[in-house]
C-alpha positions in Angstrom: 129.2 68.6 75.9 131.0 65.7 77.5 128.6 63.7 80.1 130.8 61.7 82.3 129.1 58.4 83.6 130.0 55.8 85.8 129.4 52.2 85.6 129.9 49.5 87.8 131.5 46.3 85.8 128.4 44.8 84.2 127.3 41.6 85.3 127.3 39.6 82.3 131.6 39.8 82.2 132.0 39.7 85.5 134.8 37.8 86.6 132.4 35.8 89.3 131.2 34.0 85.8 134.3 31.5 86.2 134.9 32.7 82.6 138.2 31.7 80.4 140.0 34.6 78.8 142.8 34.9 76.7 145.3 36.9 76.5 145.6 37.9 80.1 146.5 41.5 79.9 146.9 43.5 83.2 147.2 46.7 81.9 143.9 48.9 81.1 142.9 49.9 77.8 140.9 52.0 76.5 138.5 52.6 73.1 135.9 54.8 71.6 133.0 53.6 69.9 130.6 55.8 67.7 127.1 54.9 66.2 126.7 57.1 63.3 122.5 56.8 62.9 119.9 58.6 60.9 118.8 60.8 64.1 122.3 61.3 66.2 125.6 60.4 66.8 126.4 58.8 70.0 130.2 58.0 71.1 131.4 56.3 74.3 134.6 56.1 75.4 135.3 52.9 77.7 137.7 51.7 79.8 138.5 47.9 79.2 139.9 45.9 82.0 141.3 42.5 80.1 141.5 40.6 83.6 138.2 40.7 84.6 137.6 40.9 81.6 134.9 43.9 81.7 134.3 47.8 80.7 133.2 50.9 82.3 132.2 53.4 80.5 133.8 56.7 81.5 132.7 59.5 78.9 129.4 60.1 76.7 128.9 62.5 73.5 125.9 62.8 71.8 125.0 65.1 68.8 122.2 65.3 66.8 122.6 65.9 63.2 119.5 64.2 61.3 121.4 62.3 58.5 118.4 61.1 57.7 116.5 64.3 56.6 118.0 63.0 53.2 116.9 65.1 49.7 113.5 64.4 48.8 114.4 64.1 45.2 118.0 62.0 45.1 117.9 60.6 48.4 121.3 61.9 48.9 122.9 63.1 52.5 122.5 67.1 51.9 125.4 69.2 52.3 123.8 70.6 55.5 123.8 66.9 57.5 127.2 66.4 56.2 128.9 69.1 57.8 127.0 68.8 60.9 128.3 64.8 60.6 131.4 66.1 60.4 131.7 68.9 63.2 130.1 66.4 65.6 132.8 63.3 64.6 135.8 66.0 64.9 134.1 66.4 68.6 134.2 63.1 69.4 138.0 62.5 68.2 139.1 65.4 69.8 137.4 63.7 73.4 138.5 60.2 72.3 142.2 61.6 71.7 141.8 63.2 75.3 141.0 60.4 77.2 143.7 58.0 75.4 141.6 55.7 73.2 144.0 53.6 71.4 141.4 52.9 69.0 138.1 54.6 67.9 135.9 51.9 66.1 132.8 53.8 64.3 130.2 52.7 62.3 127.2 54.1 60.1 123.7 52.6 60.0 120.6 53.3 58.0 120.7 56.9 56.4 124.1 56.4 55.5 123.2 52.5 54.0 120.6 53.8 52.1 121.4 56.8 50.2 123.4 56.9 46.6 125.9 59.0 48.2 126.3 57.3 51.3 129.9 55.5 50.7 131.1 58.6 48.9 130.2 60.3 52.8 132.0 58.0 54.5 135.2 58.4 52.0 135.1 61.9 52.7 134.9 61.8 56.3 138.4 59.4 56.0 139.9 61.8 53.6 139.0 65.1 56.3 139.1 63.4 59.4 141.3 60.2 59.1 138.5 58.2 60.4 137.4 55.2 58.9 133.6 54.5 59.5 132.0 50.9 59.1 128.8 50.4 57.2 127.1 47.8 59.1 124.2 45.5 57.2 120.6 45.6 59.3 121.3 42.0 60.1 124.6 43.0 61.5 123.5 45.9 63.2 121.0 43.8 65.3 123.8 41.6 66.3 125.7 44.1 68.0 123.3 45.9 69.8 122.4 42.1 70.7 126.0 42.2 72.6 125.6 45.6 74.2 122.4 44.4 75.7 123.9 41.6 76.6 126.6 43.5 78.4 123.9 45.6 80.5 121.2 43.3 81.3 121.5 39.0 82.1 119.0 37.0 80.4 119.2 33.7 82.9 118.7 31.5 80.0 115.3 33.2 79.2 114.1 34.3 76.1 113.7 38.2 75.7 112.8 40.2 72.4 114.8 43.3 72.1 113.5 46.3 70.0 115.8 49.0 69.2 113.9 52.2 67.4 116.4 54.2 65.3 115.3 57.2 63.2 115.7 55.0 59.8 115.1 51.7 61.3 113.8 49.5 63.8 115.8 46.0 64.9 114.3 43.3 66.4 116.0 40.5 68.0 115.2 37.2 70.3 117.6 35.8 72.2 118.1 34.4 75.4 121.7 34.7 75.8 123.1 32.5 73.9 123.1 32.8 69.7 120.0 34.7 69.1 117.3 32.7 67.5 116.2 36.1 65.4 118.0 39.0 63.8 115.5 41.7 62.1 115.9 45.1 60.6 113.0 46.5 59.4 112.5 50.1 57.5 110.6 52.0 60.0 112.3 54.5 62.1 111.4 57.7 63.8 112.8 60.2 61.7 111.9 58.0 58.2 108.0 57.9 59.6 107.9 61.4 60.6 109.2 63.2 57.3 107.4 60.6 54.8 103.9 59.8 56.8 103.4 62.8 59.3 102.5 66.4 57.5 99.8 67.8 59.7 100.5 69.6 63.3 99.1 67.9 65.6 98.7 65.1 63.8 95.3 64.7 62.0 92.8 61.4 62.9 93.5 60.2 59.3 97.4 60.2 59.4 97.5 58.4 62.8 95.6 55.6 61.5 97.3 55.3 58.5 100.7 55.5 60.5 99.2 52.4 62.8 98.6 50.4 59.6 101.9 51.2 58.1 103.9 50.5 61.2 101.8 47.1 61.3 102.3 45.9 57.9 106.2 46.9 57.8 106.5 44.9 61.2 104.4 41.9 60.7 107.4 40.1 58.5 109.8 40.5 61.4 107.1 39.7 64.2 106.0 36.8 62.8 109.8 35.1 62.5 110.3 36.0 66.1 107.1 34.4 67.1 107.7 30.9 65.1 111.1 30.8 67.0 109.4 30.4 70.2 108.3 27.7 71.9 104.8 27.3 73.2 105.0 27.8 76.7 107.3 30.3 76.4 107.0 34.2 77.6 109.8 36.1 76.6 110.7 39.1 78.5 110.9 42.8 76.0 113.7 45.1 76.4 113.6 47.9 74.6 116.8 50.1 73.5 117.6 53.5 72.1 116.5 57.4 72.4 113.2 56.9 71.6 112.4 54.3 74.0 114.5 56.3 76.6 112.5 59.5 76.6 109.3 57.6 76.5 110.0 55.9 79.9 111.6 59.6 81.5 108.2 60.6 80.5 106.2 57.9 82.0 108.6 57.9 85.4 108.0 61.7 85.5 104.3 61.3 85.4 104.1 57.7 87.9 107.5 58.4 90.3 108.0 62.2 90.1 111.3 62.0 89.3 114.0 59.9 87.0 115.3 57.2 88.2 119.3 57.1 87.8 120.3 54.4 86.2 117.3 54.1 83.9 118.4 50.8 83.1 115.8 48.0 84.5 112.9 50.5 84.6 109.6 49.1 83.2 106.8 50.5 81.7 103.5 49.1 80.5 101.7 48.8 77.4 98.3 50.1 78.9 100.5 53.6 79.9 102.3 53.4 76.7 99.0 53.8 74.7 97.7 56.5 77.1 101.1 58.6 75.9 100.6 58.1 72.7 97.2 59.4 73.1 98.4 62.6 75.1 101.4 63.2 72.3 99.4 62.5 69.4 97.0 65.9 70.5 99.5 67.9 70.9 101.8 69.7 68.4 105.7 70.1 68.0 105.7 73.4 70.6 103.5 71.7 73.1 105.4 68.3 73.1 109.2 70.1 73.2 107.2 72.0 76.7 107.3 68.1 78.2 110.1 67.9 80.9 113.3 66.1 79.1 112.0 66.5 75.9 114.2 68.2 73.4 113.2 70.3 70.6 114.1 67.8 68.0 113.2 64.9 70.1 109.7 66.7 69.8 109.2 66.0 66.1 110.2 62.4 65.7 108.7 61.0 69.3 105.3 60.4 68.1 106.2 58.3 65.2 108.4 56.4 67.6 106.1 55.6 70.0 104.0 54.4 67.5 106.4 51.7 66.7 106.9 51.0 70.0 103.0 50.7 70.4 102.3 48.4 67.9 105.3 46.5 68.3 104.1 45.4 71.5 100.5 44.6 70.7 101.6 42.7 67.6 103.9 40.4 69.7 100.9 40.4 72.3 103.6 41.8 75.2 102.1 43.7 78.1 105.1 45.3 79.9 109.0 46.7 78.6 112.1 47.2 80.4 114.7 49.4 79.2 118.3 48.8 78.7 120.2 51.8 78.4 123.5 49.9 76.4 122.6 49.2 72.4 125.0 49.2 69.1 127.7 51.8 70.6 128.3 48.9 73.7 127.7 46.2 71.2 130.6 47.7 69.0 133.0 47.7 72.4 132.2 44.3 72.8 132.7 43.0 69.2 136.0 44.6 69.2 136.9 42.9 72.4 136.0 39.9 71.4 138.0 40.1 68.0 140.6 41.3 69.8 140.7 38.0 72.1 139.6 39.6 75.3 136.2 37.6 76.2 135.8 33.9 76.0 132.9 33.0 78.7 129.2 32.5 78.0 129.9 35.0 74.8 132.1 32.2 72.9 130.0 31.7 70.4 130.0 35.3 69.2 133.9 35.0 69.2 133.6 32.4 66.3 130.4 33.9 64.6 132.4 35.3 61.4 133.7 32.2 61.0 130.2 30.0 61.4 128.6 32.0 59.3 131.4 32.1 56.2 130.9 28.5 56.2 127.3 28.5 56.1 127.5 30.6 53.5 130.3 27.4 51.5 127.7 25.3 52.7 124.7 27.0 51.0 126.4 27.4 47.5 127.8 23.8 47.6 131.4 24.8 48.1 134.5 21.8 48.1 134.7 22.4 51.4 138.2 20.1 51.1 140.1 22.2 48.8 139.1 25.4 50.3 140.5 25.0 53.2 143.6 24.0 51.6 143.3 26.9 49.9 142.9 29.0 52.8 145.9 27.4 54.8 147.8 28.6 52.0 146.9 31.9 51.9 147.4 31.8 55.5 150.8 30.7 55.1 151.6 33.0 52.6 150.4 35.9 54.7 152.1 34.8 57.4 155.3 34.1 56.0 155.1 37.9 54.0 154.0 39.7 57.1 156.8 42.4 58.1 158.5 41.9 54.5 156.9 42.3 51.8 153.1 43.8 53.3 152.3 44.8 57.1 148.5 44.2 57.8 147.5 42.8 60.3 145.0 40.2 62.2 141.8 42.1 61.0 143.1 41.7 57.2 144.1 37.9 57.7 141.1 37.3 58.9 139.4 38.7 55.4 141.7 36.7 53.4 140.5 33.9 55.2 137.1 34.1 54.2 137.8 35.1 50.8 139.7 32.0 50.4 137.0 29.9 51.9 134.6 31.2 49.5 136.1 32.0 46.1 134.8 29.2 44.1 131.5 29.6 45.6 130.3 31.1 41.8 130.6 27.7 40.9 127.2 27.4 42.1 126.2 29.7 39.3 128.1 29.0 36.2 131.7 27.8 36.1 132.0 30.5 33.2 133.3 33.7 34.8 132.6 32.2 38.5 134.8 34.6 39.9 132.7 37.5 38.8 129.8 35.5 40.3 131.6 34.7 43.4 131.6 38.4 44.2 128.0 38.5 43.7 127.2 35.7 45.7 129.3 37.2 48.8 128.2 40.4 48.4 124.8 40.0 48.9 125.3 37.1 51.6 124.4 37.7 55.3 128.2 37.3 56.5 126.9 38.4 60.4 130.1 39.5 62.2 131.5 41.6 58.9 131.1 45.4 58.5 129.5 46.3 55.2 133.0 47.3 53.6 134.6 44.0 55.3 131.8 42.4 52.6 133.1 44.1 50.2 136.5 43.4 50.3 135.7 39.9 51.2 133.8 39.9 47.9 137.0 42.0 45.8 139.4 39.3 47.5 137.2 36.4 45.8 136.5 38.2 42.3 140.4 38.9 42.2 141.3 35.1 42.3 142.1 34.1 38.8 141.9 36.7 35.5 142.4 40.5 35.5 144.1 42.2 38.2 142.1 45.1 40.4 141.2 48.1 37.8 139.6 51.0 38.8 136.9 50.8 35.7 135.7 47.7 37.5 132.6 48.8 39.0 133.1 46.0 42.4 136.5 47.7 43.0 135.3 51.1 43.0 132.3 49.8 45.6 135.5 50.4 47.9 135.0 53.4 49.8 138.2 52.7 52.0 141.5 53.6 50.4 142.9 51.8 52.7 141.0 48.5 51.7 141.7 49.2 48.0 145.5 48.9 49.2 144.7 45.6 51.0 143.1 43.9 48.0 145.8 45.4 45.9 148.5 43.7 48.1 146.7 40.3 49.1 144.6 39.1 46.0 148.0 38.0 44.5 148.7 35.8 47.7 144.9 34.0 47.0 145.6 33.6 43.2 149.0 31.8 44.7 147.2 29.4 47.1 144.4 28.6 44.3 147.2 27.2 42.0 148.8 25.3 45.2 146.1 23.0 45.5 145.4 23.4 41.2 144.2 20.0 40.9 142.1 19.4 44.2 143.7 16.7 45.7 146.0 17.9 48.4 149.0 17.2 46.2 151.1 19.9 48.1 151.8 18.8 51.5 153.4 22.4 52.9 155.4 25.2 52.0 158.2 27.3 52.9 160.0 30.3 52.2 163.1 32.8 51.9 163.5 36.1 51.1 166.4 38.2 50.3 165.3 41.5 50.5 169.0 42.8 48.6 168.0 41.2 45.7 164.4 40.9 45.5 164.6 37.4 45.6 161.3 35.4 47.3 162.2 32.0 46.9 159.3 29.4 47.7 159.7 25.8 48.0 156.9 23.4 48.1 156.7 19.8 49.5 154.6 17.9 47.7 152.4 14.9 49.5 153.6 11.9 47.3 157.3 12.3 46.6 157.2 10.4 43.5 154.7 13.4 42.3 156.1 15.9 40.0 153.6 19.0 40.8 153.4 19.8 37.2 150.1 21.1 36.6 150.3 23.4 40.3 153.9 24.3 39.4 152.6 25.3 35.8 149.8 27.3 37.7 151.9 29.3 40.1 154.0 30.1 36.8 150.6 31.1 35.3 150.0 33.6 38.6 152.8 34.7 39.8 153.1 37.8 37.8 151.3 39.5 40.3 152.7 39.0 43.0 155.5 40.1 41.3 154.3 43.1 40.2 152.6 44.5 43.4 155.4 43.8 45.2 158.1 44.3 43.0 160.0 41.2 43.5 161.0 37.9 41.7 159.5 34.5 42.5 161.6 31.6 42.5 159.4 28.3 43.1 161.0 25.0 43.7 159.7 21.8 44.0 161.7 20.1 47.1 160.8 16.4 46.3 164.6 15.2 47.7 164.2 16.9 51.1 160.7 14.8 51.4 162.1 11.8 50.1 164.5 11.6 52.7 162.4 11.9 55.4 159.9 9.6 54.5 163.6 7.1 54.1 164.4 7.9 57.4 
């Protein structure tokens, strides 16, 4: 069933904000964003207005499908989940292909992060459906339903602590509207608590308390990094996101209004009537609770241990009152996408150049030469560009990747200078790269590993980690590029000033010339390199590579 919601252009990108945009689009776009989670699936379909810039969001779908009731002996998605996955992402294509999404951007979450058979899911479902689906990190998650709060609710400067309670996890975040100060994911989540901690109906005296502890001692990590972040005399505000949160506040308005306020979004409860729910729900069993008004059968089952997070969450962080956002990770996905896509550039710049921030953080950490990496990553660039349309045809999303892979390639260095590619990958692939999917990671990683030695091989175990076809492809067709720009700047002193090329497409011919800094420099050691490398390039794209040294054209212009 399709719910069709209105929205007035929310506040935070509204064009009142003075804000600078680029590019200026008139036209109206429009996208789909899912949030494949451990409880449901959620899609929204938006319609972007680039001038503003701003979206509304014009259609919702929502299915449950409990991903997350994973087999208790593998930990694997069961068949049964799968196929309701599946059904209920058909659904949502079929509405997103309807209303004339150019794009549908999806991503997966806990159950799907966690189990062994998780990335072999989300193959399946590209293979079936032709849908790619993003694993997102916890860290990452928390940043994007940082945005989509963002985009519902302004902060004025002020701190506020988000807390977003999924069915495998819970994310917690401080910001106050600018980078947030604290990203947390943290394993506790509806569904997860109710199947491993919850086996009597109602729930017995014993199992509640030992729920309480557990929630406490799985929180008190991620509440105590929020609270050192804070400043004295600061208060910070609590939002709180997500289904969970949601029904607990219908409940509450039911009881205290008489009716449910449309929008939800602002309505606040307090912690005194929180804990006087929890009470009520934890008496009663799953028939009584599904008899509550609003409350679904399955929403039954999993809202105790939900409220219980909620509970102690509060009383941890010593917060008295909540208000509820209604936009989370599906909104945050809408912006990301818009952002990476150039449309918003006001008091959300920052998270236009997080990927970037935070890839060199990561050179920073492991002691990259921050010098010739960027060298090195020019000439990938160049490379890329200068291919683009003849010899390969991806895009900005890939360029991007290469990017970072050629920022960080040598970063195994920090390690061992003895097989540092192989610890490159490891290093980037367990890296918080915030602004990266989990399979963006991954090929990050692949890029880096594939710099110098063997070429991609499907016995190695970091190439099979690629779920994506479609990213096996890339790393196929633009590790060869990065193992060219490594040998352009072989010796680490910026001998090559630039380079250029031609390519005749009747004989295969790429020709590449290079201009080296110094004219009186011969290039022997980077020519002798690209030599070395370029049997790949070669290969994958079945061509010849002619290099040339243009030292004449370079001497004459420094003459003249």
């Amino acid at each position: 069933m399709v719910n069709w919601i209105y929205d007035s252009p929310n506040p935070l990108l509204d064009a009142t904000m003075n804000s600078t945009f680029l590019p200026r689009l008139e036209q109206d776009r429009f996208l789909a964003a899912i949030d494949v989670g451990t409880n449901s699936i959620h899609m929204v379909v938006v319609k972007i207005q680039p001038t503003i810039p701003a979206f509304t969001i014009i259609a919702k779908e929502k299915a449950t499908v409990r991903l997350g009731d994973r087999d208790k002996t593998t930990g694997n998605l069961t068949e049964a989940a799968m196929n309701r996955a599946l059904v209920a992402l058909r659904r949502c294509q079929e509405i997103a292909k309807s209303m004339n999404a150019e794009e549908t951007v999806a991503v997966a979450t806990s159950a799907v992060r966690e189990a062994p058979n998780g990335r072999d899911f989300l193959a399946h479902i590209e293979a079936e459906l032709g849908l790619v689906v993003s694993l997102i990190a916890g860290q990452e998650e928390a940043r994007r339903i940082y945005l989509g709060v963002l985009s519902g609710m302004e902060f004025q400067n002020q701190p506020h602590i988000i807390i977003d309670i999924g069915g495998g996890s819970t994310e917690l975040i401080l910001g106050d509207g600018h980078e947030p100060r604290s990203l947390n994911s943290t394993k506790v989540g509806a569904v997860r608590l109710s199947a491993e901690l919850i086996h009597t109906d109602p729930i017995s005296q014993g199992e509640y308390h030992y729920l309480q502890a557990f929630v406490r001692g799985m929180l008190e990590r991620s509440i105590e990094e929020i609270k050192s972040q804070l400043q004295p005399d600061e208060k910070p505000r609590m939002v709180g996101t997500s289904g969970t949160i949601e029904t607990l506040a219908m409940i509450h308005a039911r009881e205290k209004l008489g009716m449910i306020p449309t929008p939800l979004n602002g309505y606040q409860f307090s912690l005194k009537d929180l804990r006087e729910t929890v009470n009520r729900l934890r008496k009663l069993n799953y028939a009584e609770r599904s008899l509550i008004p609003g409350m679904s059968e399955k929403r039954s089952e999993i809202i105790l241990a939900g409220a219980v997070i909620l509970q102690e969450t509060m009383t941890l962080l010593g917060v008295e009152s909540l208000t509820i956002c209604e936009r989370s990770l599906r909104e945050g996905v809408v912006v990301d996408w818009m952002l990476s896509h150039g449309l918003i550039e006001d008091k959300l710049r920052y998270q236009s150049s997080v990927r970037e921030r935070s890839v060199l953080k990561t050179a920073q950490k492991y002691q990259v030469n921050l010098d010739h990496a960027e060298r090195v990553a020019q000439f990938a660039l160049d490379l890329f560009d200068q291919t683009q349309g003849k010899l390969h045809f991806w895009g900005m999303e890939e360029r991007s990747l290469l990017w970072a892979a050629a920022i960080l390639h040598n970063c195994g260095h920090f390690i061992s200078h003895s097989s540092h590619h192989k610890h490159s990958y490891y290093l980037i692939r367990n890296s918080d790269l915030l602004g990266y999917t989990e399979i963006e990671v991954e090929a990050i990683a692949n890029l880096a590993r594939y710099h110098r030695k063997s070429d991609p091989k499907k016995k190695h175990e970091n190439y099979r980690n690629l779920s994506s076809k479609k990213h096996r492809r890339m790393i196929d067709q633009l590790h060869p590029l990065l193992r060219l720009a490594v040998a352009l700047d072989r010796r680490q002193i910026g001998a090559i000033e630039q380079i250029r090329s031609e390519y005749n497409p009747e004989t295969r011919q790429f020709h590449l010339h290079l201009q080296p800094q110094n004219p009186q420099d011969d290039c022997s050691l980077e020519l002798w390199s690209l030599d070395y490398k370029k049997s790949s390039f070669e290969t994958i794209f079945d061509t010849h590579l002619i290099i040339s040294l243009d030292q004449a054209i370079v001497g004459m212009t420094a003459k003249a």
